[in-house]
Structure formats: C-alpha cells, structure tokens
Backbone bond lengths (Angstrom), bond angles and torsions (degrees), N, CA, C in turn:
res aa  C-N    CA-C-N  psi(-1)  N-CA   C-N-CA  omega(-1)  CA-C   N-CA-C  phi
1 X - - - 1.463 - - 1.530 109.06 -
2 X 1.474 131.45 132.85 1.159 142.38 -150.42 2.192 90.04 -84.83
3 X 1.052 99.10 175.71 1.626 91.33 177.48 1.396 108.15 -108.69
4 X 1.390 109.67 159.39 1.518 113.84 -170.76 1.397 109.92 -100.93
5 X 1.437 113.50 27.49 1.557 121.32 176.20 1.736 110.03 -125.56
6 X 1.286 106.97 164.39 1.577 110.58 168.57 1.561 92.22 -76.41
7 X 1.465 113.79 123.10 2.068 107.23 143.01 1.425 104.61 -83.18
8 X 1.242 129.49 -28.45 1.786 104.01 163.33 1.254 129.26 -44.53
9 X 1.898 105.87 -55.90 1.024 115.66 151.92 1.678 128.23 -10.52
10 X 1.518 103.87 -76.94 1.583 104.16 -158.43 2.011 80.94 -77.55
11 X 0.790 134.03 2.66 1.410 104.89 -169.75 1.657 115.06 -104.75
12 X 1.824 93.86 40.07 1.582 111.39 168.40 1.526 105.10 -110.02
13 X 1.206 112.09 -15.47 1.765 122.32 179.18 1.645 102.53 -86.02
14 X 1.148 87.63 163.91 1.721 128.11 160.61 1.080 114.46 -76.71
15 X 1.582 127.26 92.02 1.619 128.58 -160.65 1.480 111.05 -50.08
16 X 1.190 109.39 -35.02 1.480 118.28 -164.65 1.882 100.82 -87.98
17 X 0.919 104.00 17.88 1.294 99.72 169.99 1.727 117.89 -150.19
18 X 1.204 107.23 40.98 1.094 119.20 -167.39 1.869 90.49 -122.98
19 X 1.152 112.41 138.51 1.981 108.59 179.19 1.424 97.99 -96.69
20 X 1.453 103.83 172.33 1.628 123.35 -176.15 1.326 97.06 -128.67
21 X 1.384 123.19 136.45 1.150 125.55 151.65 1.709 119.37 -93.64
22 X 1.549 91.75 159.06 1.985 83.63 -173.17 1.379 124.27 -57.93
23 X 1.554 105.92 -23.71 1.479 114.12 157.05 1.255 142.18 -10.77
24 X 1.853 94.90 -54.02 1.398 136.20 -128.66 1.397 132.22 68.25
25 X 1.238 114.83 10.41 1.659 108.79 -172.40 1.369 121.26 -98.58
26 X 1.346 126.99 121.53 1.658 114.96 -165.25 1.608 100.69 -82.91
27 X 1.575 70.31 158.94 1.491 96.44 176.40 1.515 104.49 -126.53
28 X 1.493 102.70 133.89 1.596 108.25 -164.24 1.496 79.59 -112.42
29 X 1.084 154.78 31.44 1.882 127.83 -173.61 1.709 106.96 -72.22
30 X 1.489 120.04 -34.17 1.118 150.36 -155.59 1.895 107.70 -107.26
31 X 1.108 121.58 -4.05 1.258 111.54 -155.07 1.862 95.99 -123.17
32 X 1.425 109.25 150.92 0.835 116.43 -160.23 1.560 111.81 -101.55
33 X 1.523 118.91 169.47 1.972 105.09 -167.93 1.519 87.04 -102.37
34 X 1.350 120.10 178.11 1.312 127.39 -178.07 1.673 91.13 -94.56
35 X 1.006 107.68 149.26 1.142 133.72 -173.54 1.667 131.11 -144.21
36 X 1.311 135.16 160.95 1.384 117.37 170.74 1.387 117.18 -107.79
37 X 1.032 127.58 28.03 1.577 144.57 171.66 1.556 108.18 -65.77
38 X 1.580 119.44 95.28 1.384 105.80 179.55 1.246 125.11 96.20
39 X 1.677 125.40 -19.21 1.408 120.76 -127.95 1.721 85.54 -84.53
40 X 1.335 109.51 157.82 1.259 132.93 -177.93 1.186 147.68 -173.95
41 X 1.256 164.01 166.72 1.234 134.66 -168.27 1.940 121.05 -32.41
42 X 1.762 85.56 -53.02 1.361 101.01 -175.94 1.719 105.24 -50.89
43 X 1.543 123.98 -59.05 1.069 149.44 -151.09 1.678 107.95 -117.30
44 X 1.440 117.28 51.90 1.459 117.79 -172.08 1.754 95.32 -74.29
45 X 1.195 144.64 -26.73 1.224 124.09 152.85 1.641 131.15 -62.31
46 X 1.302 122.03 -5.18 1.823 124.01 -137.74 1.326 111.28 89.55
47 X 1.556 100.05 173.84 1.244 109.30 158.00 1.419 141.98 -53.28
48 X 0.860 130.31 161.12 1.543 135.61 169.34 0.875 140.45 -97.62
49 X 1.934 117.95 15.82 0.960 119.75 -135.70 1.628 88.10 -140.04
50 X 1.033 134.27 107.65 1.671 144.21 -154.64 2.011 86.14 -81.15
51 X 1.337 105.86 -46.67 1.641 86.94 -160.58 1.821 109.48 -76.09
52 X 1.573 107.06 -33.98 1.784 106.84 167.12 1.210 106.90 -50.66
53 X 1.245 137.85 -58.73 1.242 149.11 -156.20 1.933 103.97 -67.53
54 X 1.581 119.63 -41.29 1.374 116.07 -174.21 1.562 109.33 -79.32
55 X 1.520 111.23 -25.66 1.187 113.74 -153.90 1.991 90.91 -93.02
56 X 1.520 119.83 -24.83 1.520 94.85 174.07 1.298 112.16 -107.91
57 X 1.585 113.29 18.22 1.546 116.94 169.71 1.430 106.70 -77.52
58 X 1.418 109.03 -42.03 1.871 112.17 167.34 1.173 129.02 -57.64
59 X 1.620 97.25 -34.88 2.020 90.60 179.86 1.621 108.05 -78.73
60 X 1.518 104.91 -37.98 1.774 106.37 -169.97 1.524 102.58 -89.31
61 X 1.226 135.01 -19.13 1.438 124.20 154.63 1.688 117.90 -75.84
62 X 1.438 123.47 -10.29 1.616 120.97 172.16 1.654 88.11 -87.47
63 X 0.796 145.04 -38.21 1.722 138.65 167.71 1.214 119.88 -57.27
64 X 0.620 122.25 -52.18 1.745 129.41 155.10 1.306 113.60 -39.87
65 X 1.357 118.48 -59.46 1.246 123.35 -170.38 1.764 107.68 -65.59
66 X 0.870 119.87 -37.84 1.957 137.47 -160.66 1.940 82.56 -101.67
67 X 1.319 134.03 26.83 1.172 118.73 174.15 1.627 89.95 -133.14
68 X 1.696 127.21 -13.95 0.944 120.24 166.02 1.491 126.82 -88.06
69 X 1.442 102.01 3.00 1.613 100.96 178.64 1.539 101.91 -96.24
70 X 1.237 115.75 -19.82 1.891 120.84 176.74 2.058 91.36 -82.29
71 X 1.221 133.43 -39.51 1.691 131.50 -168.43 1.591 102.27 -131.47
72 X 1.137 117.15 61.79 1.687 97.57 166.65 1.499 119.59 -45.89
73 X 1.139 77.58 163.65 2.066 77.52 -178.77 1.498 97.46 -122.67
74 X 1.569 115.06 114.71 1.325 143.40 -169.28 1.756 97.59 -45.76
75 X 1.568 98.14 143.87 1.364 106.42 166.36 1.438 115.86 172.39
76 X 1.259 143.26 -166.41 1.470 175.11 151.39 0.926 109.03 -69.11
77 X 1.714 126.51 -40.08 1.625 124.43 -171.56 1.911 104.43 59.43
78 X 1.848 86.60 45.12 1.679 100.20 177.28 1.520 86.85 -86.26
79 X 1.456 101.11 -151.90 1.596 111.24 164.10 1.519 95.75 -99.38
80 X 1.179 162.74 -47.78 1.269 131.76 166.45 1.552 121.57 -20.46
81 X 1.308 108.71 -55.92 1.606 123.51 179.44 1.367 107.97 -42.06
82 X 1.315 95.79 -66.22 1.773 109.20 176.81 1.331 112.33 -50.91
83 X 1.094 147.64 -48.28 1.262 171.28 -114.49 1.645 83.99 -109.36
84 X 1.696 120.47 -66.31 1.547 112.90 -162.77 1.539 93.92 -71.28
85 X 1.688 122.95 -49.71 1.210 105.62 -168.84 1.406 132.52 -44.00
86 X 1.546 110.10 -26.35 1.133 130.02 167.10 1.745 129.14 -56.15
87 X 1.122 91.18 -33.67 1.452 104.52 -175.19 1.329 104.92 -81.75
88 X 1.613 105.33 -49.54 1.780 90.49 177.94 1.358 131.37 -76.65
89 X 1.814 106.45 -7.22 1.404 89.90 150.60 1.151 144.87 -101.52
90 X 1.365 113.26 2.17 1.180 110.36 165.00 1.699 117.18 -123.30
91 X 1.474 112.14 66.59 1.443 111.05 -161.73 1.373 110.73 -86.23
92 X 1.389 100.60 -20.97 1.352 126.39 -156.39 2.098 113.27 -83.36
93 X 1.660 89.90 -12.26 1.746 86.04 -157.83 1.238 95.05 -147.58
94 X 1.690 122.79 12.91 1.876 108.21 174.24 1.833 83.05 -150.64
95 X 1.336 95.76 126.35 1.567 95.58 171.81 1.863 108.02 -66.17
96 X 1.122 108.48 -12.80 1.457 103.60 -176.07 1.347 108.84 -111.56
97 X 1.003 124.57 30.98 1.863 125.92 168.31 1.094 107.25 -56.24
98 X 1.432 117.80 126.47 1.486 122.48 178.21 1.090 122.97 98.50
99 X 1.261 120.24 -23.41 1.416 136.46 -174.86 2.248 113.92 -86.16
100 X 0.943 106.14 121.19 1.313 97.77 162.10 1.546 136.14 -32.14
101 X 1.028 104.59 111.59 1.969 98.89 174.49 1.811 100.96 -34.42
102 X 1.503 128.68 151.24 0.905 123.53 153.97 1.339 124.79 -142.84
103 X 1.759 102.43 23.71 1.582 119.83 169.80 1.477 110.07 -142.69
104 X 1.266 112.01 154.36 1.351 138.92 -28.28 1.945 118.66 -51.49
105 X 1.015 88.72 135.24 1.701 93.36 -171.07 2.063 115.80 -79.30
106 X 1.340 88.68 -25.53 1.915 110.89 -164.36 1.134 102.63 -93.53
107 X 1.516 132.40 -37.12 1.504 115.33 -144.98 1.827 83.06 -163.93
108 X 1.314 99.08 144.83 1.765 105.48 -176.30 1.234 105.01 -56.02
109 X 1.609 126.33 168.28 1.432 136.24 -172.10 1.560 94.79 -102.69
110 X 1.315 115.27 129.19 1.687 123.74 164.49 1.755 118.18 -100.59
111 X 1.031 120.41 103.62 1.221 119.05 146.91 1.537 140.95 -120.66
112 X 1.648 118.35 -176.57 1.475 102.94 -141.44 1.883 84.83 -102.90
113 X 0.959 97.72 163.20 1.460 109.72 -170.64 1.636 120.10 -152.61
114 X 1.304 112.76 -172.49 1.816 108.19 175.27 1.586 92.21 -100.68
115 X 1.266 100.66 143.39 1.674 98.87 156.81 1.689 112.72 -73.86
116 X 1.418 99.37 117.07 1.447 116.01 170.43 1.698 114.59 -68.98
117 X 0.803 109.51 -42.01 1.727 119.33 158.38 1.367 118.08 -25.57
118 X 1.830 98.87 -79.33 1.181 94.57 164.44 1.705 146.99 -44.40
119 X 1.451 103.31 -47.57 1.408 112.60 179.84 1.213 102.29 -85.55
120 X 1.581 156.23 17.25 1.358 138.11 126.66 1.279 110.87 -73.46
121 X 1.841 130.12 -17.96 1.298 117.14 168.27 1.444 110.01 -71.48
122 X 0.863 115.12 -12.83 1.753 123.39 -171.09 1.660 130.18 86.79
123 X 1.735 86.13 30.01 1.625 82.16 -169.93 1.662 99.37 -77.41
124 X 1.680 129.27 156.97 1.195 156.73 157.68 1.531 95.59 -42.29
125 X 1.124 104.69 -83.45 2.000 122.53 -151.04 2.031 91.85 -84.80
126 X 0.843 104.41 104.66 1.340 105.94 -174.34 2.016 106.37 -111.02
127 X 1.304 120.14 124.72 0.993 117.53 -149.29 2.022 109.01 -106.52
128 X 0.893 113.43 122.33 1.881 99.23 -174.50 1.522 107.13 -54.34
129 X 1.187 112.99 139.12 1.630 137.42 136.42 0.877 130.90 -102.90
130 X 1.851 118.82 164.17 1.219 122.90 170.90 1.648 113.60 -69.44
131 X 1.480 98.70 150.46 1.762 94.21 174.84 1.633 93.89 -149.53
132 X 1.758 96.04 130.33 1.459 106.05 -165.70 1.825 106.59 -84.81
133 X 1.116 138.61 -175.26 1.206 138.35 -146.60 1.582 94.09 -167.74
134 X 1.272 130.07 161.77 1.443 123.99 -174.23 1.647 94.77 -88.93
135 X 1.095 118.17 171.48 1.666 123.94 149.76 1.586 121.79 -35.99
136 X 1.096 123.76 165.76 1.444 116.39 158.80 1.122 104.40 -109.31
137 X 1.372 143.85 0.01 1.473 119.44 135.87 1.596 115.74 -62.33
138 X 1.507 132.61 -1.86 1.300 106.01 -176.44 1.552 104.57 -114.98
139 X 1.325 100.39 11.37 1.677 95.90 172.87 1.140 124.19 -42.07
140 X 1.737 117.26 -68.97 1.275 124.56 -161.27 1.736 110.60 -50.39
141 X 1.293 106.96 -29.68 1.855 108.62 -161.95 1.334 83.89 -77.35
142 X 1.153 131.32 -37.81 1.863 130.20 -128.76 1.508 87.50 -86.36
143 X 1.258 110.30 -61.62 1.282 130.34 167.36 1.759 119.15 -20.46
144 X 1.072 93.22 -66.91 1.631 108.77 179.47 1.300 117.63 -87.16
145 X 1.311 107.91 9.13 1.727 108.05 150.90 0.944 98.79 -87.02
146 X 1.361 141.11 -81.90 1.246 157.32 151.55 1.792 117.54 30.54
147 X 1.434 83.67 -63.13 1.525 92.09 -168.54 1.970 102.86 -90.64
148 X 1.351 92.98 -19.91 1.898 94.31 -178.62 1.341 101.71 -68.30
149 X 1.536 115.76 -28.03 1.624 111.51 -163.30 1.665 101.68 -69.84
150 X 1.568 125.73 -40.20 1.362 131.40 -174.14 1.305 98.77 -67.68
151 X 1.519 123.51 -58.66 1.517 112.32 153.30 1.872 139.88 11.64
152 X 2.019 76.74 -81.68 1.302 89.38 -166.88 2.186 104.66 -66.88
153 X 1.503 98.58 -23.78 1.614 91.38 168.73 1.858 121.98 -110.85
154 X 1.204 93.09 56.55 1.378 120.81 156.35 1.841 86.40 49.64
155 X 1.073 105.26 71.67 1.685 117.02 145.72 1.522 86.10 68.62
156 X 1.136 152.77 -0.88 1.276 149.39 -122.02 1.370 124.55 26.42
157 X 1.330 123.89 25.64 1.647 139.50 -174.17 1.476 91.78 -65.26
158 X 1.645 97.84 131.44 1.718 98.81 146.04 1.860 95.89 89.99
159 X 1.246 134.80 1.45 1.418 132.06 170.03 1.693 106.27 -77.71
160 X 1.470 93.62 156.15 1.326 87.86 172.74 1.394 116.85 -95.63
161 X 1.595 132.04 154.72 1.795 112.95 -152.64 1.556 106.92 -73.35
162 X 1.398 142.73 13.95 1.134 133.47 157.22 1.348 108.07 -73.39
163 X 1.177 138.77 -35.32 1.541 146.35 -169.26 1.171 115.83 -109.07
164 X 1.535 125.65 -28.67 1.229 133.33 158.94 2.219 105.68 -62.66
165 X 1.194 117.51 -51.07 1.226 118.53 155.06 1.391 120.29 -34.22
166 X 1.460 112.62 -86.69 1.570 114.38 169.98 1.445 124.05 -17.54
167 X 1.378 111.42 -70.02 1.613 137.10 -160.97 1.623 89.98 -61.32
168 X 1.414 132.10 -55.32 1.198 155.24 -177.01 1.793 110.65 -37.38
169 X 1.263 101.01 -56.04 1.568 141.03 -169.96 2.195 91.77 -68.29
170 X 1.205 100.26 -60.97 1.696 106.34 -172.13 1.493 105.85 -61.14
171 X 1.606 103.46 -52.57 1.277 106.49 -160.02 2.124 102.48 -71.22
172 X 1.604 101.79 -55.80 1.710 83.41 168.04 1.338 123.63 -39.74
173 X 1.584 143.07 -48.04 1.215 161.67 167.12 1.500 91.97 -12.15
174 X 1.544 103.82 -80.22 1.079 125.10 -165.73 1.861 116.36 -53.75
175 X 1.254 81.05 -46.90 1.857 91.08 -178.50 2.033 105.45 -67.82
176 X 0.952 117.86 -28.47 1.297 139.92 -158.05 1.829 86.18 -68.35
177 X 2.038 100.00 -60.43 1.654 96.78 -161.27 1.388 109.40 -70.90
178 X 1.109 123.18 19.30 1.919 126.34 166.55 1.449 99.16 -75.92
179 X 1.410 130.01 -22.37 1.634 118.20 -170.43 1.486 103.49 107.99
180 X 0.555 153.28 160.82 1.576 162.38 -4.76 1.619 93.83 169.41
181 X 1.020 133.60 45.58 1.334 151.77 -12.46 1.628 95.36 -100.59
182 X 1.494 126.63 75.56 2.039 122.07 177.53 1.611 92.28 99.49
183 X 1.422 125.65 -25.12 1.144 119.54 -149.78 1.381 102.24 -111.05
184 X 1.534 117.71 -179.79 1.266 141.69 -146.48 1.982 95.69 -86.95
C-alpha cells in the first residue's frame, strides 16, 4: 500500500525529530527542517532546536535584509528576482533558499498556524489551525500570477501608503499561500 504522506515532504525535516503515529503516519507539528545551523558530525542536519534556530534566523536574516537597502540585488521582481532575494536571506540556515518548494507535489501542503481571523477579531487566546498551501506542482503558475499582478501596478511604486498598504497586504496573502513563502 503506497503511503498517505509526502516522503518529499518529510525530507525537509530532521528525521529524528519528526513523530510517528501508531498508524504509521508522521506528524511533523513538532519537528524541525534541516538546516545548516551548527551542522556537524553531531548535527549533520543542523540543529534541532526550532527556538536557536528562529531566534538567529531573525537577527542574521534582519542583516541581510538592511544589507539590501545599502546593495539591492537587480531585477524585475519576477520570481527569479524573488528567488535570489530569497537566497540571500536565508543562505545561511536552509540548504534550499531560493529554490522552489517541491513537496508535497499531489495534494496542497497543510500546516499548523495561529488563526489570523481570530487575532484581527481581537481575541487574547488565539488557537492554531490548519492552513492549506497550493501544491508544489502549482507553485510556479501561482507564483507568477502573483508577482505579474505587482507588475502590472508598477512594482507598487508611486501609491499612496493607504493603498500601497492594502495592495501590499493582498499581494503578501497571496505570495504567503505558495508555502513557506514558494519556497523549500
């Protein structure tokens, strides 16, 4: 019987930190992506450790980021564009920065999240849900709507920041439901 999971899928985690159910069906909620943080004999994936790993992906990806407003890195702001920006910020902590998601390939990617719903209603105790993700066969198209639409209104150059906000707000939305953000 074929399995009812992506193995592409799990083969962005840290095996050893990925759970089994008696089923057999993993459960990644808890499990960490491979990464190059550390990696070493001990740690030939990275670390294992989701909160080391978030807390210097923010400082050395906010450096990155404040190093592209002194060197942009030339482009269209196609998905190629996106694609390098991606890489240089996170070159440091996903062997696949830059690279297209390319799992799950069959069926959209689910992961657990905050309800955004909620916390624009203003609830306190905000509870995780699932939030679906396109295929990774449908990246590339999804993608390049996505980015044609900012396109078609000139990079969003020249809005005023109520609409430059808005437009901003849809179009991340949009870029967001590719997964992690299109990427690996």
């Amino acid at each position: 019987m074929a399995p009812r999971y992506s193995r592409e899928w799990l083969d962005y985690f840290i095996p050893e930190t990925i759970d089994w159910h008696r089923d057999g069906m993993p459960d990644t909620s808890r499990a960490v992506m491979k990464n190059l943080v550390l990696q070493s004999q001990l740690w030939p994936h990275g670390i294992p450790d989701v909160e080391v790993i978030h807390r210097v992906e923010g400082v050395v990806s906010y450096q990155r980021m404040q190093a592209l407003v002194d060197r942009p890195i030339p482009g269209r702001f196609d998905l190629e564009h996106f694609q390098r920006i991606h890489h240089h910020l996170f070159q440091d902590f996903y062997p696949w920065a830059g690279q297209l998601r390319t799992a799950p390939r069959d069926w959209p990617m689910v992961k657990m999240g905050p309800d955004v719903a909620a916390v624009r209603a203003g609830q306190r105790h905000v509870t995780e849900i699932p939030h679906s993700y396109f295929k990774a066969s449908e990246v590339p198209q999804a993608a390049a709507a996505v980015l044609d639409r900012i396109a078609a209104k000139n990079n969003l150059r020249g809005l005023p920041r109520a609409p430059f906000l808005d437009e901003l707000t849809k179009v991340w939305a949009r870029v967001n439901a590719g997964g992690s953000p299109l990427f690996g």
